[in-house]
N, C-alpha and C positions, 0 to 999 in steps of 0.2 A: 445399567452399568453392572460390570460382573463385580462381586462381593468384593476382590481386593483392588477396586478402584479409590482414588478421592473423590468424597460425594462433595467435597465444597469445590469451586472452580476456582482455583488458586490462577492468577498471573505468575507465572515463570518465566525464568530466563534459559529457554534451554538451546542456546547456540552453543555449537562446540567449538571448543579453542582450539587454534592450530598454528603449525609453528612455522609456518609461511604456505607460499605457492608451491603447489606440487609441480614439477616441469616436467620428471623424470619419466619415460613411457613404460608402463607396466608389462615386465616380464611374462605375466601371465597371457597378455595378447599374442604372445607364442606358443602358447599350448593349441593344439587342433581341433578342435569341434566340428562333429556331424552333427545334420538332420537327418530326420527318417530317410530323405530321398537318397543318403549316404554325400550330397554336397556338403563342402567346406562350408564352412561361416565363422565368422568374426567371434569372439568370446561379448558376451553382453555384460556393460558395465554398467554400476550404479552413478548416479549424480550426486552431485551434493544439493541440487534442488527436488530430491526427490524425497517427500517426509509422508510422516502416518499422524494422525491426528492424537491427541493426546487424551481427551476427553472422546467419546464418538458415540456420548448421547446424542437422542432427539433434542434431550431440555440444555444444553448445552451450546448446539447451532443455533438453537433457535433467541438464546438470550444474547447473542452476539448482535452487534450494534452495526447500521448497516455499511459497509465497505470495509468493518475490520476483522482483520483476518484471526482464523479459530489459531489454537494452540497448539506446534507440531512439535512432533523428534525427526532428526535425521534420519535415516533409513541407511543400515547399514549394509555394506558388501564391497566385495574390489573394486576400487577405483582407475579408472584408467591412465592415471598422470600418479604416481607415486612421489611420495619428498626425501627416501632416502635410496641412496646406493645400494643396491643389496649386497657388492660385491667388498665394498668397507665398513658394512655394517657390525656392530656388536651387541647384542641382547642379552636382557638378565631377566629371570623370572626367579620369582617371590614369593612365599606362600605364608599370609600370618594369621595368626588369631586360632582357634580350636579347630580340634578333626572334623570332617566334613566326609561322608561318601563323594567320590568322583574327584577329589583334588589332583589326582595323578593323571585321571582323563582329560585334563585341562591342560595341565602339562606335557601330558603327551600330544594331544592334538594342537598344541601353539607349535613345538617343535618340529612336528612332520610338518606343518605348513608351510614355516621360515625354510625351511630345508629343503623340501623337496617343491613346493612351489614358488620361491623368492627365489630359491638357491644362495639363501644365509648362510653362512657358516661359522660365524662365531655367536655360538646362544650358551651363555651360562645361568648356572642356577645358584642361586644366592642359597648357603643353609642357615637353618636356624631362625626363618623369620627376619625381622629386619638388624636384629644385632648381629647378621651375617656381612654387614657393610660395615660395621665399627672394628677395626684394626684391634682393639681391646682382647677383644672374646676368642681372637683367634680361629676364626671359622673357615674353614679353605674355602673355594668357590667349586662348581661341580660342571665340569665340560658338559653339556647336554650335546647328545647326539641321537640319530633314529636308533642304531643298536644299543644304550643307553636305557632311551624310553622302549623299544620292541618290548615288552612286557608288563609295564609300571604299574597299566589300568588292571590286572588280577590282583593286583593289594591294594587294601586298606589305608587310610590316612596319606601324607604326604612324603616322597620319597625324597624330597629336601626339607625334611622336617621343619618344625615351627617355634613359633616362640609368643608373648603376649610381651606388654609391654611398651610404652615410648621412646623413641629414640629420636639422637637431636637431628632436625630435618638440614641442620648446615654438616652434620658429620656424614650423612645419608647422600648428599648430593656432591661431598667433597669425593666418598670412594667413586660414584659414578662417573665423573669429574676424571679420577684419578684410572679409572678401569677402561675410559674411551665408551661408558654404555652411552649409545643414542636412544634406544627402548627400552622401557621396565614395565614389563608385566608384573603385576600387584595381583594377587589372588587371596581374598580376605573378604568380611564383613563392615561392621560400623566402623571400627579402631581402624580399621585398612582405610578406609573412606577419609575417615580425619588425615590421617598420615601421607594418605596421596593428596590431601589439597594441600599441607604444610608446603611437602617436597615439592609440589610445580611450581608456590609461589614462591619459594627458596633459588628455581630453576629459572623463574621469570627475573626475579630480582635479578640472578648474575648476567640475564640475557644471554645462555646456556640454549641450543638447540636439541634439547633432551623431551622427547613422548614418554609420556606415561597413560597407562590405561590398564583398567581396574577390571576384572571379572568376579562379578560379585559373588560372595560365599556367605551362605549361613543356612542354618539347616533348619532353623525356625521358617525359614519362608516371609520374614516381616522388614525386608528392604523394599522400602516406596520407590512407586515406576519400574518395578521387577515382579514381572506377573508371579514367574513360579521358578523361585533359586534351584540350582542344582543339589542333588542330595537330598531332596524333599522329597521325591516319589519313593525313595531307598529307606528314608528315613519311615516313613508310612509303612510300609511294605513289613519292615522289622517290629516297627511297633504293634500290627497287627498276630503275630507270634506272640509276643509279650499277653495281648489281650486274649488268645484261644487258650494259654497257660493261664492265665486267671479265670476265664471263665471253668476252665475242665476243674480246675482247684475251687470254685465256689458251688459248682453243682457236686461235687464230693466228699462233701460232708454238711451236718446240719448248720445252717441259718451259717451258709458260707460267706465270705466275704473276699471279691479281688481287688485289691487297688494296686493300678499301674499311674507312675508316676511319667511324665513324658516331656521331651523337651517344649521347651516355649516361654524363654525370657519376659517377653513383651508383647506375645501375642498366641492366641492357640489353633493356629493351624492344622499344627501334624494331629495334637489330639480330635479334634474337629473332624478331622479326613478319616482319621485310625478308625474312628467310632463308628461312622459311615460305611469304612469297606466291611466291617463281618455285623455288626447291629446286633452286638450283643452285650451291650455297655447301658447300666442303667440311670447312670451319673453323669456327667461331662463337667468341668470344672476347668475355665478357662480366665485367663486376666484380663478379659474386658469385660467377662460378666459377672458381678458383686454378687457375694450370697454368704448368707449366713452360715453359722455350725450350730449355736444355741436355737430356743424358742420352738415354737410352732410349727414355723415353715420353715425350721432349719436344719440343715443337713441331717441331722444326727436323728430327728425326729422322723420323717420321712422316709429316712435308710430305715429303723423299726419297723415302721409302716409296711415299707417293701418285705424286710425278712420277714414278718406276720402272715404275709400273704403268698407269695413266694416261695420261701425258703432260703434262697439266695441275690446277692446282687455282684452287680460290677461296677467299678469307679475309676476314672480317667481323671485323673489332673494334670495339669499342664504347669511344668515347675515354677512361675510365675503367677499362678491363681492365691487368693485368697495372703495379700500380702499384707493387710493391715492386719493381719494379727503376729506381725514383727513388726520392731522395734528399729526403724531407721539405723537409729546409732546405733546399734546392736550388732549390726551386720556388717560382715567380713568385704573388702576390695578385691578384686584380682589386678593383676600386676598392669593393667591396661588402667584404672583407676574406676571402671566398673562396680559399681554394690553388688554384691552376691546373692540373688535372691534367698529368703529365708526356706529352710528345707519344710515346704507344706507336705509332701509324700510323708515323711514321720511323723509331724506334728497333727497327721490328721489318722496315721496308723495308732498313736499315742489315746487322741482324742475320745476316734469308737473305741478302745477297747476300754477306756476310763468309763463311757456312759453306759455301755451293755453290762459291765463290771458292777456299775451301779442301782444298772435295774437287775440284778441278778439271773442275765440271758444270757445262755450259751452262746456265744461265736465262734467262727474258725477264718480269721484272718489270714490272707495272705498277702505280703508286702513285695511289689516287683516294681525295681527299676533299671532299664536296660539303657541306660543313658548312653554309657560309655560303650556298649555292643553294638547298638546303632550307631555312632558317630565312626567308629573302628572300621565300619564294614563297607567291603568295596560296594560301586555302586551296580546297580542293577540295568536292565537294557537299557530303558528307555531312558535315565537319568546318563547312562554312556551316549548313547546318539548326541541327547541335549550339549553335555560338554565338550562333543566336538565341535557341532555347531559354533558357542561360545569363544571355542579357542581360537576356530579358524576368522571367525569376524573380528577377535580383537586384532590378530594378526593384519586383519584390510585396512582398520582402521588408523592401527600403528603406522605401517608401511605406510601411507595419502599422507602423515604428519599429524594424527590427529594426538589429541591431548586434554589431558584431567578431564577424564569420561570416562562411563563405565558402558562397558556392553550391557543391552537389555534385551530379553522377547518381550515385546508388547503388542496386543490387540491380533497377536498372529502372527506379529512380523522383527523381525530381528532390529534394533533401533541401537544412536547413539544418546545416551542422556549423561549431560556434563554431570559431572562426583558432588558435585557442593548440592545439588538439588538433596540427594540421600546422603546427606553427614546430619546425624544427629537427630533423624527423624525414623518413625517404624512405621509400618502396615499393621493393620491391627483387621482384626474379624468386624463386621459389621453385623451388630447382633439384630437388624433389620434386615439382615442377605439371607435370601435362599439356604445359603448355607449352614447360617445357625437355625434357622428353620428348620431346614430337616433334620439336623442331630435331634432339635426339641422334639421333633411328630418321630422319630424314629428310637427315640431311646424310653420318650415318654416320659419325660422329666419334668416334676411340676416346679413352678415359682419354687426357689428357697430363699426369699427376702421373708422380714418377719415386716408386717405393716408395719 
């Protein structure tokens, strides 16, 4: 199993809701297709019985019991019977929670889809995150169109800006309600996830014919059933800069020292990758793996070790690492209701300079955190192809009727997996994977647990 699978074999539920029979024949069977031989053919449509397995270990088929069947996802792409009109259709897209690279590629690619292959014409963009639906805040709505978006993917962050924060799911469904939206693309992280299961049961309740469908965001990369988020490869990519500036600053003066501090809430991916693409990081410090700063085998001990021998080192933390040396209650909320991880990047710039202070050894510290440059910053190729991808599958899956699902790549292949499966739950590193393996044999980092 690849490192960011679940190694336990959970039972799920992952059928996707939908909000009736598709009748309608898909506009798209009019577009024209050749083969090499230059004949016509028919455009090839997906099924709805057509799924990717979920697990697709050996030890997985093989503990299945005999006639019951292993655990799939939907498999996504256009459908051949659609459930809405495109020609009275109205769409809204959404974008909440923090900057992410590629949130405007998402955007742009939903909009050229509905437009130029449904022939939508009413897509608007909701500003502000979701207090752009509460009348209160006063936030206009933003006509999206392809001369609109024709640009949006060369900037950074979200061109309908954002917001954090709860809103009430019966005031969210009364503007939708009130606006005639039948689709609402949700582009967001965990809080997007909570908020879109609120709003469909909100949507079910009034027995309302309203899709919703989530393109998930977060640039830690730790949404479960989501191999690899958008803005993850962009996020890597920057943070790798960050790390050639720490190292050029640690090889430049005596018994140097880099620490980069790098995103990762609840899991340490990006630092885990960062570390791996240049290998010149001597530390890795992530929150699934405990380590000490005092004693023996503790950070700070070790770090000497290295300058001893050495002369310099380099240190990746992942802003989530090393969180039991704050104080629960201590810590600040963000407006989603989120704890704010305690800041480890200064309390551990704080820490060496207190112990080398104490043993009376030169250092030369230097403190980089590019948080907010990476999340600002447009996204890179390969993270653009990916969110076109994205946009145009949530787009198939909208159009068929589907609903409270998020889009996923998995195991290769583009899938639908329903929102509530990922509310409330993260990917984390498996410090058994290949993965953390090789940071360990490539940065050469010993144990820092004290017995």
């Amino acid at each position: 199993m690849d490192d960011h699978t679940v190694k336990k074999f959970e039972t799920l539920d992952t059928r996707i809701a939908s909000l009736g029979e598709a009748k309608i024949d898909s506009v798209i069977r009019k577009v024209p297709m050749f083969n090499r031989q230059g004949e016509l053919v028919e455009k090839k449509f997906v099924d709805d019985s057509d799924h990717i397995l979920v697990y697709d270990s050996l030890d997985y088929l093989a503990q299945l019991k005999p006639g019951e069947e292993p655990l799939t996802f939907e498999l996504a792409g256009p459908r051949s019977k659609i459930f809405f009109d495109p020609s009275k259709l109205h769409c809204a897209i959404v974008t909440c929670g923090g900057l992410c690279p590629g949130i405007n590629d998402v955007i742009r690619a939903v909009v050229l889809e509905l437009h130029y292959l449904y022939h939508v014409r009413h897509i608007y963009g909701v500003r502000y995150g979701l207090q752009g639906f509460i009348p209160r805040f006063g936030h206009d709505l933003v006509e999206l169109t392809p001369k609109f978006v024709a640009d949006i993917h060369t900037f950074g962050g979200t061109i309908l800006s954002s917001s954090r924060g709860p809103q009430d799911p019966e005031d969210i469904v009364d503007a939708l309600d009130r606006l005639h939206i039948q689709i609402l693309f949700m582009v967001g992280g965990d809080g997007t996830l909570r908020a879109s299961h609120a709003i469909c049961e909100e949507i079910s309740r009034r027995q309302l014919k309203i899709a919703v469908v989530v393109v998930p965001k977060t640039i830690d990369n730790d949404i479960p059933f989501v191999s690899r988020s958008f803005g993850f490869d962009t996020a890597v990519e920057m943070a790798t800069q960050a790390i050639q500036t720490a190292h050029t600053e640690a090889l430049g003066a005596p018994n140097g020292i880099g620490l980069v501090k790098l995103m990762g809430r609840y899991s340490g991916f990006i630092t885990c990758h960062a570390a791996l693409a240049l290998r010149d990081v001597n530390f890795v410090l992530i929150p699934e793996a405990d380590f000490d700063i005092d004693g023996d085998y503790g950070l700070l001990d070790r770090l000497e070790a290295r300058l001893k021998s050495r002369g310099h080192a380099v240190i990746l933390v992942a802003e989530g690492a090393g969180q039991k040396y704050f104080k629960k209650e201590d810590l600040p909320k963000d407006p989603s209701g989120n704890v704010k991880p305690g800041d480890i990047g200064v309390y551990l710039a704080d820490r060496i300079k207190e112990h080398f202070h104490q043993r009376q050894m030169e250092i030369n510290l230097k403190y980089i955190d590019p948080s907010y440059l990476v999340r600002g910053m447009p996204a890179n190729t390969s993270d653009r192809v990916y969110c076109g991808f994205l946009g145009q599958y949530a787009v198939h899956a909208a159009m068929a009727g589907k609903t409270a699902m998020l889009v996923s790549r998995w195991h290769g292949h583009y899938v639908h997996v329903p929102a509530q499966l990922a509310v409330g739950r993260h990917k984390e590193v498996d410090l058994d994977s290949p993965l953390w393996r090789s940071v360990l044999e490539s940065t050469g980092q010993p144990p820092l647990k004290n017995p």
